[in-house]
C-alpha positions, 0 to 999 in steps of 0.5 A: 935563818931566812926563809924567804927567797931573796935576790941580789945580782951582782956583776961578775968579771969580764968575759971572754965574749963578743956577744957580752962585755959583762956578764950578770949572777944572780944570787938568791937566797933559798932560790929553786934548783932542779935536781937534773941542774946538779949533774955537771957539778958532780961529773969529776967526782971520784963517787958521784951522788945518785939523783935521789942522793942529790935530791935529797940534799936539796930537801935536807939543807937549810940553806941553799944559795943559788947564782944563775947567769942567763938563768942557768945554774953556774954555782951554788952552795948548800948548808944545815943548822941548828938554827941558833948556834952552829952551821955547817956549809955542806957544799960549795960548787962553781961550775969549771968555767965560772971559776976565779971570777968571784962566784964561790967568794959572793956565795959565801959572803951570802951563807956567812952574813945568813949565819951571822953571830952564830958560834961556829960556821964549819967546813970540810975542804980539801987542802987546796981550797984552804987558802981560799976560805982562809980568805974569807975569814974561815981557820984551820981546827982539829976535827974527825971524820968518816968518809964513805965512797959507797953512800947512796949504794945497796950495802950487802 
């Protein structure tokens, strides 16, 4: 597991832009994020997380890897561990219009190398998005799950 903030940059593909031909991301390991930066991540979600649920998954993930173009946030990726044999990617999100233009693929490569020679990397996707973490080197296994739509809700 790394602890210490790291910084890679790497240039993403050409952008429809008169003001840029090219557009760099800035990716870091454990870098900062603002819990009010997550909000346009959320905003399609059918049960959005409240901004202390956001923020707490901040503070709980053992991982958080940031990419910035300009110094906004357009993507990033969280995941916890055991620290010695399991991770489990919680979360992978690129804003809509970053999308195809290699961000999610550098994330993971990033979350992938930090977890290196563990047992297992785990994530939960939807079918859709199989294919691409196929990609990536990721198999499809059998597995069980709760899903709760009113987390982070008064239960009465």
């Amino acid at each position: 597991m790394q602890s210490a903030e790291k910084s890679s940059s790497r240039t993403s593909n050409r952008q429809k832009s008169t003001q840029k031909d090219e557009s760099m991301i800035d990716y870091k390991i454990n870098g900062r994020i603002i819990t009010n930066e997550l909000n346009t991540f959320f905003q399609n979600w059918k049960s959005p997380p409240s901004t202390e649920t956001r923020s707490k998954l901040l503070t709980g993930s053992d991982l958080v890897i940031t990419a910035r173009e300009d110094g906004r946030l357009v993507g990033f990726l969280t995941a916890i561990s055991d620290g010695a044999m399991h991770a489990f990617i919680t979360l992978l999100e690129v804003l809509e219009s970053h999308q195809n233009k290699g961000i999610g693929k550098h994330l993971m490569e990033l979350a992938i190398s930090n977890f290196k020679g563990y047992y297992d990397i785990v994530l939960i996707t939807d079918p859709d998005k199989g294919e691409f973490y196929k990609k990536l080197g990721f198999r499809e296994i059998y597995g069980m799950h709760i899903r709760d739509f009113t987390y982070g809700k008064d239960k009465k």
